[in-house]
DRENDO-1510 file (C-alpha; in Angstrom, 1 decimal, always signed):
<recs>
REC; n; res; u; v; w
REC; 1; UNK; +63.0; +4.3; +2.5 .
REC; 2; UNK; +59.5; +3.1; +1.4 .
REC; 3; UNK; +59.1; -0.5; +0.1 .
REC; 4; UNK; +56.5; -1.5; -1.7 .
REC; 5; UNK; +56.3; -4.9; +0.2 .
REC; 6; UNK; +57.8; -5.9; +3.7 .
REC; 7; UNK; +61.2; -6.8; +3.5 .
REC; 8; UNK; +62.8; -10.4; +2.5 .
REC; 9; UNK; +66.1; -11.8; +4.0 .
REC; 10; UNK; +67.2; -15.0; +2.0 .
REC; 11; UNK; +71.0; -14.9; +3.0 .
REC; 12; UNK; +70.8; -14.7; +6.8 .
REC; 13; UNK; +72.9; -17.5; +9.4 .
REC; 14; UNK; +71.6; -18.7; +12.7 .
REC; 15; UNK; +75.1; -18.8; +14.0 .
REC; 16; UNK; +75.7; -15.0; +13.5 .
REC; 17; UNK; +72.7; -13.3; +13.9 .
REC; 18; UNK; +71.3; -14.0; +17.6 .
REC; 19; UNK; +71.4; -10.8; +19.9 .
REC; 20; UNK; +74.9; -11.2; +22.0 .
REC; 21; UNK; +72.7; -11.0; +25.4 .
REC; 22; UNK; +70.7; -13.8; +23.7 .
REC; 23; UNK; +73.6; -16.0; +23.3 .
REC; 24; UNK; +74.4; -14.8; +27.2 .
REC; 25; UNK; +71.6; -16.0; +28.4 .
REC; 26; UNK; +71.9; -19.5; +26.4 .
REC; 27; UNK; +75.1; -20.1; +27.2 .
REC; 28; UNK; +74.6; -19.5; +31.1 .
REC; 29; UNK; +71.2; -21.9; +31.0 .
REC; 30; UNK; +73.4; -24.5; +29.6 .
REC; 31; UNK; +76.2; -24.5; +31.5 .
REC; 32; UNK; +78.3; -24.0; +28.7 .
REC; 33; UNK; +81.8; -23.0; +29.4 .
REC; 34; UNK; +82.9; -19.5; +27.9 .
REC; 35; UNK; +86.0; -18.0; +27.0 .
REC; 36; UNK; +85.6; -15.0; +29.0 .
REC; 37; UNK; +83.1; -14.6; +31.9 .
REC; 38; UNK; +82.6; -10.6; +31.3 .
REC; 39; UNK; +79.4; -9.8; +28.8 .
REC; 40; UNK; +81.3; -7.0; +26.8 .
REC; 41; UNK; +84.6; -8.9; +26.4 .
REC; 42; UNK; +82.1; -11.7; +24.9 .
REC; 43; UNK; +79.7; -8.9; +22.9 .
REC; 44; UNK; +83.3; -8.4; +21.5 .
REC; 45; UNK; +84.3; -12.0; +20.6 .
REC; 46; UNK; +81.0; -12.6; +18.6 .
REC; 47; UNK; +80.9; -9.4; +16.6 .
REC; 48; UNK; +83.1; -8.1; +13.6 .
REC; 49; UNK; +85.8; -6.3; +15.2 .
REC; 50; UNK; +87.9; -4.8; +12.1 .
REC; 51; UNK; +91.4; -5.2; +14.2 .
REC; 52; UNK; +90.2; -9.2; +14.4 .
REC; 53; UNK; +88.3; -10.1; +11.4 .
REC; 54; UNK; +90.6; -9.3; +7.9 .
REC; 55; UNK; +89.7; -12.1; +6.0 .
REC; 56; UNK; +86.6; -14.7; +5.5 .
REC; 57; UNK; +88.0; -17.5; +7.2 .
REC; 58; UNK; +88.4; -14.8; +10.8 .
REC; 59; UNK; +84.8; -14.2; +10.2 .
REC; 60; UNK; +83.8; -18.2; +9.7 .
REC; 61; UNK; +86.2; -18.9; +12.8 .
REC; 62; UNK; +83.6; -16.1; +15.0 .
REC; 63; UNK; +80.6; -19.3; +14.0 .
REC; 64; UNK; +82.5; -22.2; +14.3 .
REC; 65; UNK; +84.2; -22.0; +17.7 .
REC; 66; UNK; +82.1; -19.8; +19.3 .
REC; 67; UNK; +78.1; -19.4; +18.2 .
REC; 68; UNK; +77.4; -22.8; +16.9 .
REC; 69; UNK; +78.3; -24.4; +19.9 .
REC; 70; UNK; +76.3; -22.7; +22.1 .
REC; 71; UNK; +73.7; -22.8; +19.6 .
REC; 72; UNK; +74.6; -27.0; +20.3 .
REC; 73; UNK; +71.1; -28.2; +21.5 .
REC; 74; UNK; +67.6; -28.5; +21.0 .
REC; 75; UNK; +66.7; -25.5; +23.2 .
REC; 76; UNK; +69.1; -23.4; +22.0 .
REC; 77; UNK; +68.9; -23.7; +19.0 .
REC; 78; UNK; +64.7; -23.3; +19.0 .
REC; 79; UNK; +65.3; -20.0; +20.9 .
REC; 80; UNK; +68.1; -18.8; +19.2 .
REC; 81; UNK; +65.4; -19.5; +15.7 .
REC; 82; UNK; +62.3; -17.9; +17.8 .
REC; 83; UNK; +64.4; -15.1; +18.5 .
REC; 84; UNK; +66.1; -13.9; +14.7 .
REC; 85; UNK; +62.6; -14.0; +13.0 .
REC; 86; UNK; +61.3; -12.2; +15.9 .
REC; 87; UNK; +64.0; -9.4; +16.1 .
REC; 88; UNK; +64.0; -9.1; +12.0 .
REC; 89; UNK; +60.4; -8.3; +11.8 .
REC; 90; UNK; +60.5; -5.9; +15.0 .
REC; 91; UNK; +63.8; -3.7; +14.1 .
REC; 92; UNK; +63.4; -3.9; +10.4 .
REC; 93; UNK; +59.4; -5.3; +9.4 .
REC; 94; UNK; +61.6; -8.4; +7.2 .
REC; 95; UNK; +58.4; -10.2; +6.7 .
REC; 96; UNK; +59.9; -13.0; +4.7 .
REC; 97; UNK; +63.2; -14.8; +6.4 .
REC; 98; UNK; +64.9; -17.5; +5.1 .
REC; 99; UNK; +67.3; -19.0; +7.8 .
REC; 100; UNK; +69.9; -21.2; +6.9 .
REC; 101; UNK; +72.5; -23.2; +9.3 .
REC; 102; UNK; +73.7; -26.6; +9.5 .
REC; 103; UNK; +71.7; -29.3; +12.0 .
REC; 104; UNK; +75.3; -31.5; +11.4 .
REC; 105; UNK; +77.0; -28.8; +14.0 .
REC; 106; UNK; +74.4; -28.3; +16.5 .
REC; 107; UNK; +74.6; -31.8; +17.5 .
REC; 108; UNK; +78.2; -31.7; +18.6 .
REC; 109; UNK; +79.5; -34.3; +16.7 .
REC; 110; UNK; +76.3; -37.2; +17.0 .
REC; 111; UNK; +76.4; -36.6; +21.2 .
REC; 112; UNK; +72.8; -34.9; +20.7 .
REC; 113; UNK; +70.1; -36.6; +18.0 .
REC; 114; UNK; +69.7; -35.0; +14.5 .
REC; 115; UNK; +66.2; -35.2; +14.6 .
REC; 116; UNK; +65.9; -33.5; +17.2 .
REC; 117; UNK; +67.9; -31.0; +16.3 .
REC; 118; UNK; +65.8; -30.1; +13.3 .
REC; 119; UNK; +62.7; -30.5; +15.5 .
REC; 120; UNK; +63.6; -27.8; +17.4 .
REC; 121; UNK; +64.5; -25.6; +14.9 .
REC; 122; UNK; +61.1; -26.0; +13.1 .
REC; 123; UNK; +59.2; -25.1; +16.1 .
REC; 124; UNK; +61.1; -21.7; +17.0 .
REC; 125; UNK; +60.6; -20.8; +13.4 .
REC; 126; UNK; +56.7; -21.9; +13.8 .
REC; 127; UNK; +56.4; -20.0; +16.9 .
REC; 128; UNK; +57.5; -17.0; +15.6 .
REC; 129; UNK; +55.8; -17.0; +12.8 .
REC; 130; UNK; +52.5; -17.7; +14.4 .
REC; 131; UNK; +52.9; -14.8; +16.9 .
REC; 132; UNK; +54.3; -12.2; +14.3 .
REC; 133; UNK; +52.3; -13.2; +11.7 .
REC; 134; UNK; +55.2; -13.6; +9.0 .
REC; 135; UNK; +57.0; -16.2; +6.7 .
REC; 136; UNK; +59.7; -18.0; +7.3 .
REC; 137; UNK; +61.4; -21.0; +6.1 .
REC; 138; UNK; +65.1; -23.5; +7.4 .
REC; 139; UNK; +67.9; -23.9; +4.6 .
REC; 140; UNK; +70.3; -26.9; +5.3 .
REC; 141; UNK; +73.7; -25.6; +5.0 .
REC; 142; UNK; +76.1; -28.7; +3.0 .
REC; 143; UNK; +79.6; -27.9; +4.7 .
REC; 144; UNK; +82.7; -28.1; +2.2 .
REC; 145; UNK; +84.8; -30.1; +5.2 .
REC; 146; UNK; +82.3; -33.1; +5.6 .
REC; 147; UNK; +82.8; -36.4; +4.1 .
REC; 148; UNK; +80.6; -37.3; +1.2 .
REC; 149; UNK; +78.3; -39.3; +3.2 .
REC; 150; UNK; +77.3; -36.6; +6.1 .
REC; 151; UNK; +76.1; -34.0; +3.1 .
REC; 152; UNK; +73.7; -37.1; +2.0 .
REC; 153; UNK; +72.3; -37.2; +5.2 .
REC; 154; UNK; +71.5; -33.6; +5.2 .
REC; 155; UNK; +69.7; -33.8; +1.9 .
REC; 156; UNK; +67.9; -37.0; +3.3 .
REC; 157; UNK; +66.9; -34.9; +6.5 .
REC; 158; UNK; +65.8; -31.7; +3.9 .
REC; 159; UNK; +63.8; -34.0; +2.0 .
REC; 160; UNK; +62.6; -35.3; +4.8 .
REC; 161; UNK; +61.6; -32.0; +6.4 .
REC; 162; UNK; +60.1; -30.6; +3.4 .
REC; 163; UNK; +56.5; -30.5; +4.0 .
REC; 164; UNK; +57.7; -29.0; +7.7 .
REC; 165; UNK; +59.5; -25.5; +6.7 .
REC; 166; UNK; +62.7; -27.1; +5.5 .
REC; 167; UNK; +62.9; -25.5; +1.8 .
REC; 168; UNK; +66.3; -25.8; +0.2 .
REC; 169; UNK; +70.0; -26.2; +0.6 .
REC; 170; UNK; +73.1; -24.6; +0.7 .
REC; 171; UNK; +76.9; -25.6; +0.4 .
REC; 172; UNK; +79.0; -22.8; +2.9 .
REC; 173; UNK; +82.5; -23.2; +4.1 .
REC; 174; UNK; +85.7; -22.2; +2.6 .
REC; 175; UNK; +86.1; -22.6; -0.9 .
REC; 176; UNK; +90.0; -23.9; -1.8 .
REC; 177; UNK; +90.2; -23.3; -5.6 .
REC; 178; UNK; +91.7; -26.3; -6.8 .
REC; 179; UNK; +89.7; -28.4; -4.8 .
REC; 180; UNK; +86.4; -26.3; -5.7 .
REC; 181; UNK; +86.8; -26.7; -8.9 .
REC; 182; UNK; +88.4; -30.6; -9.7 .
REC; 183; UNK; +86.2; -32.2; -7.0 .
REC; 184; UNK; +84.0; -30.7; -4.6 .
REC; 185; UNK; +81.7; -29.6; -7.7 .
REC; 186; UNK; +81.3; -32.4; -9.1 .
REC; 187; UNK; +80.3; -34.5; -5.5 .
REC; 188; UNK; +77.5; -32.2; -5.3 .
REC; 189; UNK; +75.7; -32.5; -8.7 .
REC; 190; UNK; +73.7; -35.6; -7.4 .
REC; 191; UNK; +72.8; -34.3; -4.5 .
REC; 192; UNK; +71.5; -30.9; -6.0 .
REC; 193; UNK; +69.3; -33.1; -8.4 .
REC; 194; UNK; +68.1; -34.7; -6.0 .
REC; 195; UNK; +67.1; -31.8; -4.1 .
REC; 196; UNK; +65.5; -30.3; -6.8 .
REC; 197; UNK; +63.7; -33.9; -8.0 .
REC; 198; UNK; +62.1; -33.1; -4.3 .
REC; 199; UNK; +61.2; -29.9; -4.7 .
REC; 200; UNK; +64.1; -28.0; -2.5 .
REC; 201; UNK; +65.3; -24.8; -3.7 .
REC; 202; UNK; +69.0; -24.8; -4.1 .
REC; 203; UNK; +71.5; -22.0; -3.2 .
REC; 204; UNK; +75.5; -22.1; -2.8 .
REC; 205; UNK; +77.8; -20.0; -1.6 .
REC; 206; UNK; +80.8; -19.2; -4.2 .
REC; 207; UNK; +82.2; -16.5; -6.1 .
REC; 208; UNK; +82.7; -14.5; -2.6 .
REC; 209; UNK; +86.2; -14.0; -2.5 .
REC; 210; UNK; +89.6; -13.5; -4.9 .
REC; 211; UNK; +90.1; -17.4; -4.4 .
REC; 212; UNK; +87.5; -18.8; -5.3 .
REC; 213; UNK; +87.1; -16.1; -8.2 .
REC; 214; UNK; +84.7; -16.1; -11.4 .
REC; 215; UNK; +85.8; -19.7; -12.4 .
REC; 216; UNK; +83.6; -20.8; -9.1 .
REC; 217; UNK; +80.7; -19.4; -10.3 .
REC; 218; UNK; +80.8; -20.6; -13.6 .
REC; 219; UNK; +81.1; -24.0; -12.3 .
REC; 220; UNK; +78.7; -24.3; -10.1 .
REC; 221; UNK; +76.3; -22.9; -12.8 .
REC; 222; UNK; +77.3; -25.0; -15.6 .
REC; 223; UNK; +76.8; -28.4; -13.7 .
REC; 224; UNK; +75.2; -27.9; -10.4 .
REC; 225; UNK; +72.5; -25.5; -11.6 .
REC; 226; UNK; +71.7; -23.9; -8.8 .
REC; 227; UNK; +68.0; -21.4; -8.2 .
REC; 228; UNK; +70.7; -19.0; -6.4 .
REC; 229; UNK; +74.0; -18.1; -5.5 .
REC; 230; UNK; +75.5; -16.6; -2.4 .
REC; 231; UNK; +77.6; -13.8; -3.2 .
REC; 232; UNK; +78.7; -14.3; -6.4 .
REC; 233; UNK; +80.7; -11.3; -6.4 .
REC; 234; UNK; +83.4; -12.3; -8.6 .
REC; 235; UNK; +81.4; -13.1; -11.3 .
REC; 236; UNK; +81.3; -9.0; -12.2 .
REC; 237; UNK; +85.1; -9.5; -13.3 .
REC; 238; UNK; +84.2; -12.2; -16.0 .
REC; 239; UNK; +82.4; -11.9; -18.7 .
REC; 240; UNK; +81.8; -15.4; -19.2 .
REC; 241; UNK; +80.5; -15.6; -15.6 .
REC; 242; UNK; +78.0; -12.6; -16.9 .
REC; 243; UNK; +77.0; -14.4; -19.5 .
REC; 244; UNK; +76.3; -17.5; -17.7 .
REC; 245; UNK; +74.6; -16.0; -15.3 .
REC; 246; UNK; +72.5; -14.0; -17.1 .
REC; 247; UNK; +71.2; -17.4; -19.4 .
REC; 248; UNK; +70.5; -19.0; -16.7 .
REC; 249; UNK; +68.6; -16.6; -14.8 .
REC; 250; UNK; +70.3; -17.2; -11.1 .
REC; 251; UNK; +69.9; -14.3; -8.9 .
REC; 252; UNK; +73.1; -13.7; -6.6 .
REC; 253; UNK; +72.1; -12.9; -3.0 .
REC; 254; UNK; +74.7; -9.9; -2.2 .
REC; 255; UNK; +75.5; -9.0; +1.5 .
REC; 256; UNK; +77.2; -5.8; +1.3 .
REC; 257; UNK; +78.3; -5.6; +5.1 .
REC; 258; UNK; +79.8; -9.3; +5.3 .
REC; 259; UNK; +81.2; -8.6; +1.9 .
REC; 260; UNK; +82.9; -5.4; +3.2 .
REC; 261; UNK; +84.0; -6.9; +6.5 .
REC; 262; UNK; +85.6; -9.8; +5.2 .
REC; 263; UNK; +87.7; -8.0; +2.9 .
REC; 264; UNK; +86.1; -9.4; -0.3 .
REC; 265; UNK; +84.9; -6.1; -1.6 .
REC; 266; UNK; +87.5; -2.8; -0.8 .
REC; 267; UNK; +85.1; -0.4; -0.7 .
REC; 268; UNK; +81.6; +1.1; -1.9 .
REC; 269; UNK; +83.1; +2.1; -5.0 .
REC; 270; UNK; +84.0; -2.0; -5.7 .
REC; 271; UNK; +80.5; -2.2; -4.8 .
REC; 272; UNK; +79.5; +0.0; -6.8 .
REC; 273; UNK; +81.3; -2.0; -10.0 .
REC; 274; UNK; +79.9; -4.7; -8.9 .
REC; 275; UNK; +76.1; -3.8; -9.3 .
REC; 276; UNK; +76.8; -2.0; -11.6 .
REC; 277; UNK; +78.0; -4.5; -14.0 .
REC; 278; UNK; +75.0; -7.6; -12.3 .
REC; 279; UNK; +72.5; -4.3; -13.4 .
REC; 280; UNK; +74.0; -4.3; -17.2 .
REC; 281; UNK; +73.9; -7.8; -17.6 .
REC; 282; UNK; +70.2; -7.7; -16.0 .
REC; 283; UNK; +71.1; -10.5; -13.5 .
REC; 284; UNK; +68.7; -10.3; -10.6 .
REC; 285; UNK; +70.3; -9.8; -7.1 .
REC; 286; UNK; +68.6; -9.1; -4.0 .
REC; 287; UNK; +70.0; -7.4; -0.8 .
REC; 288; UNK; +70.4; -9.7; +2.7 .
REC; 289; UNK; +72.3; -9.7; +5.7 .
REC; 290; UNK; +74.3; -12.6; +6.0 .
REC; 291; UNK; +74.5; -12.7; +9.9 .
REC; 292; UNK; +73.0; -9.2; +11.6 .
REC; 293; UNK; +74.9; -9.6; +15.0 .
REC; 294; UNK; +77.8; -10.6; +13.7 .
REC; 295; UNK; +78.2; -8.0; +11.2 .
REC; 296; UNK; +76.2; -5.5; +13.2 .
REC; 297; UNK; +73.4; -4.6; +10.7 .
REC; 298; UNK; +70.4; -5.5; +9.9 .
REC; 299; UNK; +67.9; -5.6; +6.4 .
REC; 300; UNK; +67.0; -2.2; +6.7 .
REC; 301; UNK; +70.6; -0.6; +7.0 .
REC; 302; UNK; +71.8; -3.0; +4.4 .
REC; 303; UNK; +69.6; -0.7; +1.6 .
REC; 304; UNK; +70.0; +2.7; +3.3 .
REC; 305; UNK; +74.1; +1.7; +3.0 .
REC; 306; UNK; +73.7; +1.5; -1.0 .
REC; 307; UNK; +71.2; +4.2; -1.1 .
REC; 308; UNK; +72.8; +7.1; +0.9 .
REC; 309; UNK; +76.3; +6.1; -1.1 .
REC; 310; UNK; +74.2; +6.2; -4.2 .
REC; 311; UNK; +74.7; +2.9; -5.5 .
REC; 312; UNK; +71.3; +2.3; -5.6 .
REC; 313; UNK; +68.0; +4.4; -6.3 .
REC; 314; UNK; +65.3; +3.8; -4.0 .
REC; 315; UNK; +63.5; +2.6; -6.9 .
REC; 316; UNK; +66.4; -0.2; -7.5 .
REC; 317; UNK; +66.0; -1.4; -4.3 .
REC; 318; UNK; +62.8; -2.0; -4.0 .
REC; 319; UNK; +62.8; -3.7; -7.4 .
REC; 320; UNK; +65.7; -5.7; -5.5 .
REC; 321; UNK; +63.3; -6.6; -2.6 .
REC; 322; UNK; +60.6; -7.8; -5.4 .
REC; 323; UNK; +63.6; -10.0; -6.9 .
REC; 324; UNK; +64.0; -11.2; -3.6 .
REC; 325; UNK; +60.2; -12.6; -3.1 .
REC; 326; UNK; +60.4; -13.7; -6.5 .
REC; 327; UNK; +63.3; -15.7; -5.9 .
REC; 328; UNK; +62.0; -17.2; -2.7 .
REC; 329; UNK; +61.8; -21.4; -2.0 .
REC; 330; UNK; +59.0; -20.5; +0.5 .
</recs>
């Protein structure tokens, strides 16, 4: 595979995509307290295992009562930054990362300070990028769960971090239909414009799954107006969502792997479909990882995947890798 310009992750979580023996060693220096005191068992417990993981909500459980807590500090979570860009550009010569994760749950629940939280995150990125000599940038993950309030002060702390690598934000979480689309929308359409009013880029993950479906996407288009979207997937079953997508020019960033683990895509073939019908509509996607441990990839496997199954030419991805740098917050 021959790109035309180093590769560019914008769909990658700090919660899954730290090397297991990294999260060892983290956990350890902590003292934190882990479920099983053998390595493999807990290589195991962080990874996809296809007996385990059958749905999204197995694979968000992996992050959420595993990974981000021992991510749940200011020196875990600078090494566990400092050591994803580093890994990225080493195993697959990513040369652009955009790392998202939420500050809100690496402070285990206000015991550990925000700020520095965020401080720490900014100088494994800075680090990294000083000693590999790439580009990198923080996205502020919004969760679905958290009261009104706690997403404000994320956008307050992006805002706030914006001339220091922070570059947009994200909503992630579970989407519940109903609730998606009567009221969770709508509580975010101030806090995107005010993101965007401060220069952020703005990104949300929806669309991913059967549940959330096409009427997600066209949503979140219509009134929260979004740079990106993550995943998106659904949207190839609706022409409206086509349509919409397409007018407004918002690339979907696709993670084949997650999307295959998870269950929200059968097979290839769906995939496939899929790009084929983002490629007819000429809606810009680019290629990521979503979390490389976790899912046990990484960038470079991610396009040899939809190139050896013929999904896409080598041509089409590296036009995908261009949309990717053209779609960029950094």
């Amino acid at each position: 595979m021959t790109f035309t310009r180093p590769l560019c992750d914008l769909h990658i979580h700090v919660g899954a995509s730290v090397a297991p023996h990294i999260m060892w060693s983290i956990a350890h220096s902590q003292g934190f307290k882990l479920p099983t005191k053998d390595y493999f068992e807990f290589v195991d417990l962080i990874t996809v295992n296809p007996k385990r993981v059958k749905s999204l909500d197995d694979y968000l459980k992996i992050m959420h009562e595993v990974t981000e807590k021992i991510q749940s500090s200011p020196a875990a979570i600078e090494r566990s930054v400092y050591e994803i860009i580093g890994k990225e550009y080493r195993g697959s010569l990513v040369g652009r990362i955009e790392l998202r994760f939420n500050p809100m749950k690496r402070n285990l629940g206000g015991e550990r300070d925000l700020d520095h939280i965020i401080h720490a995150a900014i100088r494994g990125m800075d680090r990294a990028c000083l000693e590999y000599n790439i580009e990198a940038g923080l996205i502020f993950c919004l969760a679905r769960e958290f009261k009104p309030e706690l997403n404000e002060i994320l956008v307050e702390k992006a805002i706030r971090y914006r001339e220091r690598g922070v570059i947009g934000i994200d909503v992630a979480g579970p989407e519940s239909h109903t609730i998606e689309l009567a009221e969770s929308v709508g509580r975010y359409e101030q806090l995107f414009a005010r993101a965007r009013d401060a220069g952020l880029g703005t990104t949300i993950h929806t669309g991913e799954t059967e549940s959330s479906g096409a009427d997600g996407v066209i949503a979140v288009v219509s009134r929260l107006k979004p740079h990106r979207i993550g995943h998106g997937i659904r949207a190839a079953y609706s022409d409206e969502a086509l349509s919409r997508l397409a007018d407004a020019g918002t690339l979907l960033e696709i993670c084949p792997t997650s999307n295959l683990h998870t269950r929200a895509v059968r097979h290839l073939e769906e995939f496939r479909y899929v790009l084929g019908a983002l490629q007819q509509k000429q809606i810009p996607f680019s290629i990521n990882t979503d979390g490389t441990y976790l899912c046990r990839t990484n960038l470079r496997r991610e396009y040899k995947l939809l190139i050896d199954s013929e999904i896409l030419t080598p041509a089409e991805a590296d036009a995908c890798n261009e949309a990717a740098y053209g779609a960029s917050f950094l």
